[in-house]
N, C-alpha and C positions, 0 to 999 in steps of 0.2 A: 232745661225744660222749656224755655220760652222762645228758644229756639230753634226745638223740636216744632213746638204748638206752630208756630212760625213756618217751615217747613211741608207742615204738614196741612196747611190752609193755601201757601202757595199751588202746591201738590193738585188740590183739591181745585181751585180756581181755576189752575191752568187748563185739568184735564176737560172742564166744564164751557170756558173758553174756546179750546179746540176744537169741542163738540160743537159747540155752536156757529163759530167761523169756518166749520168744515162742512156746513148744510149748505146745500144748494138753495133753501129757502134765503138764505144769507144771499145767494147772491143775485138773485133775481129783488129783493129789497134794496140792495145798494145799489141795482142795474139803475133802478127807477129814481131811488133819489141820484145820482150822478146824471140821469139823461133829462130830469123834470128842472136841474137849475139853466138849460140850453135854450128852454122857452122863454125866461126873462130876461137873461142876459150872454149873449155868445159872445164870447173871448174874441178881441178886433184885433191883433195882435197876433204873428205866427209865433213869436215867444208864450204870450199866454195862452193858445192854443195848442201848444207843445206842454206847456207846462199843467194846462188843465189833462190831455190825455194821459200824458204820463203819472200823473197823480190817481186821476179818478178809476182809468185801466188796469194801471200796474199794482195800484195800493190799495184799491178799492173794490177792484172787480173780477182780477186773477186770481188772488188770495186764498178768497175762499172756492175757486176751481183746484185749486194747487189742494188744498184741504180736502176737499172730498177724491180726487182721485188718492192721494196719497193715503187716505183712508180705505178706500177700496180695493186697493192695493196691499196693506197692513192683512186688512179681510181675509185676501186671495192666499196671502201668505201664511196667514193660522191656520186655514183651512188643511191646504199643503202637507202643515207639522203635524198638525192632527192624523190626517191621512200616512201620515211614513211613520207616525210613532206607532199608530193597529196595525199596518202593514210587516214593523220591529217586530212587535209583539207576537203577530202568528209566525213572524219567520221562526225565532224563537223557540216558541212550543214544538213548531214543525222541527227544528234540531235536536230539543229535547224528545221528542218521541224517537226520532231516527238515531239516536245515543242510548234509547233502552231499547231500541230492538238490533243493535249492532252488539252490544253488550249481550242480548237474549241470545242472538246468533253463536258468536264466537262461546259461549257455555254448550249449547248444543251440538257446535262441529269439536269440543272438544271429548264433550261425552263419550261422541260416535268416533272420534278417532281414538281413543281407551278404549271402548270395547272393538274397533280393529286389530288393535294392537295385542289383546289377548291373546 
C-alpha cells in the first residue's frame, strides 16, 4: 500500500513537473535568469565560457523547448487517433448498412428467381 501511495505521488509530481517545464513561460524565465548573471560577471575563460553555454543552453534553455514541442506534438497526435477512430467508426456502420442491404438483396433475387422458376 505505501508503495502504491508512493507510486502514485510520484505519478502525480511528475505529470505536474512536465507540465510546467514544458511551458514556454518556463523558458523565457530561465532565458532571463541565465542571460541577467552575463551582466555581473562574464566567464574569462574559453573553458568557462564553454562550460557556462553548455550548461545554461543545453540544461537550462532547450529543455523546456524540447517539452513543449514534444507536447505539441503528443497534441497533434490525439488529435490524429481521435480523428481515425470516428473515421472507424462510420466506416463500420457504413459495412454494417451495406451487409443488411446485401443480405436484403440476395432474399429478394432469391424470391424472384422461385417464382421464375415456377
Amino acid at each position: 500500500m505505501f508503495k502504491q501511495k508512493v507510486n502514485q505521488f510520484n505519478d502525480y509530481l511528475a505529470e505536474r513537473m512536465s507540465l510546467i517545464l514544458s511551458m514556454m513561460v518556463t523558458f523565457w524565465v530561465v532565458l532571463v535568469l541565465v542571460i541577467v548573471p552575463l551582466f555581473y560577471g562574464f566567464p574569462t575563460t574559453v573553458l568557462g565560457f564553454v562550460s557556462y553555454l553548455s550548461c545554461s543552453f543545453f540544461q537550462a534553455i532547450a529543455l523546456p523547448v524540447l517539452g513543449y514541442t514534444s507536447k505539441k506534438a503528443s497534441d497533434k497526435s490525439d488529435k490524429l487517433m481521435e480523428e481515425m477512430y470516428r473515421m472507424t467508426a462510420d466506416i463500420k456502420k457504413i459495412v454494417e448498412h451495406l451487409e443488411i442491404e446485401d443480405t436484403t438483396i440476395e432474399t429478394e433475387l432469391k424470391e424472384l428467381l422461385s417464382k421464375v422458376h415456377e
